[in-house]
Wavefront OBJ file of the C-alpha trace (Angstrom):
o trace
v 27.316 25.169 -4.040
v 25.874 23.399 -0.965
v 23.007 25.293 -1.840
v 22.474 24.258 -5.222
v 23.393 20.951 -4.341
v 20.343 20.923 -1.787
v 18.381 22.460 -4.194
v 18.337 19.220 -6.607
v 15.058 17.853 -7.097
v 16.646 14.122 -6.362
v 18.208 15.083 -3.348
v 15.839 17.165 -1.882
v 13.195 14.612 -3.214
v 14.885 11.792 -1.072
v 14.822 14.400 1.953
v 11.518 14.395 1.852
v 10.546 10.500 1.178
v 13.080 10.084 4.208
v 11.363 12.697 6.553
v 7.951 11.281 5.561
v 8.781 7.449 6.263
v 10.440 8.302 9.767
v 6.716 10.031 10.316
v 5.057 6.762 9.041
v 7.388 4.664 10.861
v 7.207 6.610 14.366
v 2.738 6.679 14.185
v 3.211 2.602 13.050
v 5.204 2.411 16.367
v 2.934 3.970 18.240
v 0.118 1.956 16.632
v 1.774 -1.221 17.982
v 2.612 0.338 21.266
v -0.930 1.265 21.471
v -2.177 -1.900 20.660
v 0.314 -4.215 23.258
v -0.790 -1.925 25.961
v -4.685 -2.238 25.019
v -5.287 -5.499 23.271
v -4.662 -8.745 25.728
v -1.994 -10.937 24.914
v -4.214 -13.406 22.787
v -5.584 -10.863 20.710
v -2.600 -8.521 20.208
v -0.815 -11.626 18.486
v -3.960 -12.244 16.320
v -3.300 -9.007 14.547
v 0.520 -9.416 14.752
v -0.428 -12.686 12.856
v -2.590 -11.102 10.636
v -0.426 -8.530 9.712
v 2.777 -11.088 9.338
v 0.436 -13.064 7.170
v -0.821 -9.746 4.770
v 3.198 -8.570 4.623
v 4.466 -11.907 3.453
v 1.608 -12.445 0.738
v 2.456 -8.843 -0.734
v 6.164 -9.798 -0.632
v 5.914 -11.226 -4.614
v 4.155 -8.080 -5.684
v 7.378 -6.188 -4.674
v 9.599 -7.484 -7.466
v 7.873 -6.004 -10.365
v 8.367 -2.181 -8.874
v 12.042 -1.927 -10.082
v 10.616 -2.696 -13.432
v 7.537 -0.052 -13.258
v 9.714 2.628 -12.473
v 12.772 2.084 -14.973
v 10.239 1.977 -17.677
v 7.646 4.703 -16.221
v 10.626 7.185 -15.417
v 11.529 7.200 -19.354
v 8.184 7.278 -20.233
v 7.754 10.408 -17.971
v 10.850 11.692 -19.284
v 9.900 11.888 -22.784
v 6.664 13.452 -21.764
v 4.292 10.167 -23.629
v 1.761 9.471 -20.904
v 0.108 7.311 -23.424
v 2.737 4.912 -22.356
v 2.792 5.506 -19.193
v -1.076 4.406 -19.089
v -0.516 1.998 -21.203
v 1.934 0.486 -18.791
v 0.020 0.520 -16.055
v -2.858 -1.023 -17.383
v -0.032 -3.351 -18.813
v 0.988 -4.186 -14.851
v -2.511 -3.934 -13.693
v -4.489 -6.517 -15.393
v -2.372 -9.238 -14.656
v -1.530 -8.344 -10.720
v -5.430 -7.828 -10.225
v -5.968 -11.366 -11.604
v -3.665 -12.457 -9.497
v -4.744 -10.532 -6.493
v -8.505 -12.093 -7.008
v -6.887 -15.566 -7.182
v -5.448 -15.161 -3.835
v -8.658 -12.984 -2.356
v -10.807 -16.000 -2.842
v -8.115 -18.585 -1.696
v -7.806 -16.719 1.589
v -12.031 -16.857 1.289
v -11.838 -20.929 0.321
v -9.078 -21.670 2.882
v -9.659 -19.329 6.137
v -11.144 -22.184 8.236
v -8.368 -24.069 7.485
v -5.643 -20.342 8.077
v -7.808 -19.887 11.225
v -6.809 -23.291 12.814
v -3.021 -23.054 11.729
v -3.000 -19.575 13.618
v -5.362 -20.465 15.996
v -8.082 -17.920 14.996
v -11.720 -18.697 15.881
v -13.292 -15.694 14.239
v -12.513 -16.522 10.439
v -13.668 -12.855 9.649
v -10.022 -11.318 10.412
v -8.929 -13.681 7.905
v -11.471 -12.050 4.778
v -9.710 -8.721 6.321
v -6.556 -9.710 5.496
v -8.042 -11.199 2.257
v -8.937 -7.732 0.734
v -6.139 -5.962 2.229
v -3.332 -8.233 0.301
v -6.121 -7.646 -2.723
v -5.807 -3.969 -2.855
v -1.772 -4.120 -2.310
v -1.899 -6.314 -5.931
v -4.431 -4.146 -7.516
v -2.556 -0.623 -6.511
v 1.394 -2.238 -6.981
v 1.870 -0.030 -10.003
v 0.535 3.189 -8.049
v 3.678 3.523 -6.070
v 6.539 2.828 -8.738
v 4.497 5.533 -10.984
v 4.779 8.181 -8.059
v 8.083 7.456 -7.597
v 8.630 7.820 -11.562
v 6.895 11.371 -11.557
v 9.188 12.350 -9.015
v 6.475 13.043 -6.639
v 8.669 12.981 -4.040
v 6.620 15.203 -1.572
v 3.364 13.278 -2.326
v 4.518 10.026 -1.627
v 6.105 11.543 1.624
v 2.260 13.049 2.787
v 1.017 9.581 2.214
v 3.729 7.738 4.111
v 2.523 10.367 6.876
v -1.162 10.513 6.404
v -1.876 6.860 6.110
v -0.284 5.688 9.753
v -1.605 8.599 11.133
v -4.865 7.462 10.376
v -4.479 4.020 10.988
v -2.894 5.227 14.750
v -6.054 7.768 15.361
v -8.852 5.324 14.258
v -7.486 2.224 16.077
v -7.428 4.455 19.012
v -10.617 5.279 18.410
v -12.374 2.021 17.808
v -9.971 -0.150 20.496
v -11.112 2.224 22.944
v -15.011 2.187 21.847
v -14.264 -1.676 22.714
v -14.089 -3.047 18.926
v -10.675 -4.682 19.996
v -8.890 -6.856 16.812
v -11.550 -6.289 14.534
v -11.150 -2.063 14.852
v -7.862 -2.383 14.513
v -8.028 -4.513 11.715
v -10.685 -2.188 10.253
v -7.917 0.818 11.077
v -5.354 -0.889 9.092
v -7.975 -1.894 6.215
v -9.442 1.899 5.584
v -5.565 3.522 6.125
v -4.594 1.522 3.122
v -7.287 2.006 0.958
v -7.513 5.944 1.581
v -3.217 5.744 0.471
v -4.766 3.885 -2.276
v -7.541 5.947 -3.629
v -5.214 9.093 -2.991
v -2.573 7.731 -5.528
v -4.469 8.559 -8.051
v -4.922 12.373 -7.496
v -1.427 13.129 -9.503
v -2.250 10.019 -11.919
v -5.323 11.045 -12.574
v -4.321 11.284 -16.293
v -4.603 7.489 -16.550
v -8.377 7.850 -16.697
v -8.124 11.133 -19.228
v -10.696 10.146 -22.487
v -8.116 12.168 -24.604
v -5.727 9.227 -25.397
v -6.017 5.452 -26.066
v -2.788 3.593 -23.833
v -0.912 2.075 -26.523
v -0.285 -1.825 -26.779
v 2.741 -2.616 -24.707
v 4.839 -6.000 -25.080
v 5.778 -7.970 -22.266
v 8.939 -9.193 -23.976
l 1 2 3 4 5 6 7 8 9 10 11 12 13 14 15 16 17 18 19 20 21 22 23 24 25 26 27 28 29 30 31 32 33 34 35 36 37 38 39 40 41 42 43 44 45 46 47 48 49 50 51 52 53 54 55 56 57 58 59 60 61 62 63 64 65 66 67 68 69 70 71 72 73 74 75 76 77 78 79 80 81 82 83 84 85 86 87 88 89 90 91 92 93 94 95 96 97 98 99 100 101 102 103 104 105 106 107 108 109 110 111 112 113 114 115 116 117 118 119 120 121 122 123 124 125 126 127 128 129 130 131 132 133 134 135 136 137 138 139 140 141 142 143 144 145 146 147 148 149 150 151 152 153 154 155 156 157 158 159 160 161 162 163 164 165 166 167 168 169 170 171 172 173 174 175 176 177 178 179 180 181 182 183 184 185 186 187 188 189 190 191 192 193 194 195 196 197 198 199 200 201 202 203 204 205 206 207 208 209 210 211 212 213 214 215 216 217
């Protein structure tokens, strides 16, 4: 019984998203720990500013993932990817509008975010700029894993993508590059995670079907 009850695709699905965000969790530790030891104090709360700033701006983006996967998970369900692409084009087109809007606010306004956080170099800000524009463009990425049920997927990229944000801003702190490496660490993590979301969605891109109209009502 305990066996079968181990052997359920939720639960051991949820054993595996759990193992794989304690990785990503322990590697973003030592990314920070890494970075208070090596950065001086000025520079280390840059990036903890920058990286406040980039987690609150994604923070809207978050409510429409409930949504994705209540309707993706049926759509999976019933085996009509048709809908499923159509849905995430659906999601997509408005969230990437929305993500240039505030790509080129950050652009138009960084003098003005650089003197409220006391940043002379205004380039960390156009980092942070196309890091919050990739976490709009890819928001329906995550909620369609999660609807697959590719539990062990998601896990490797909870693991992979710290990892390499931990091992290059290791690397290019220590080659002298200070914020701006590990800015460029945290920039190329998350748009490796994002390119690699597409290897099981790769249907989404298949010629063979048109996605369907989908209502927003």
């Amino acid at each position: 019984m305990i066996k079968k009850f181990l052997g359920h695709e939720l639960i051991s699905g949820a054993s595996f998203i759990f193992l794989g965000s304690l990785s990503g969790n322990l590697f973003n530790f030592l990314f920070n720990l890494f970075m208070t030891r090596n950065l001086t104090v000025s520079d280390y709360g840059i990036l903890a500013s920058m990286i406040s700033l980039m987690t609150l701006s994604a923070i809207p983006a978050g409510a429409v993932l409930p949504t994705v996967v209540r309707f993706a998970g049926l759509y999976f369900a019933k085996g009509d990817f048709a809908m499923v692409k159509g849905l995430f084009f659906k999601i997509t087109k408005p969230f990437f509008i929305i993500g240039s809007i505030i790509f080129f606010a950050f652009l138009l306004f960084r003098q003005t975010i650089g003197q409220f956080f006391n940043i002379h170099d205004t380039s960390f800000i156009v980092f942070v700029a196309f890091i919050v524009f990739i976490g709009y463009v890819g928001v329906t990425n995550q909620p369609l894993l999660q609807a697959k049920l590719a539990f062990r997927f998601i896990a490797s990229l909870n693991i992979i993508s710290p990892l390499l944000k931990l091992l290059l801003g290791i690397i290019l702190v220590f080659f002298g590059f200070g914020v701006a490496g590990a800015m460029w660490a945290v920039l190329i993590s998350i748009l490796l995670s994002y390119v690699l979301s597409f290897v099981p969605l790769r249907f989404l891109f298949s010629k063979g079907f048109n996605a369907p109209h989908i209502s927003a009502r």
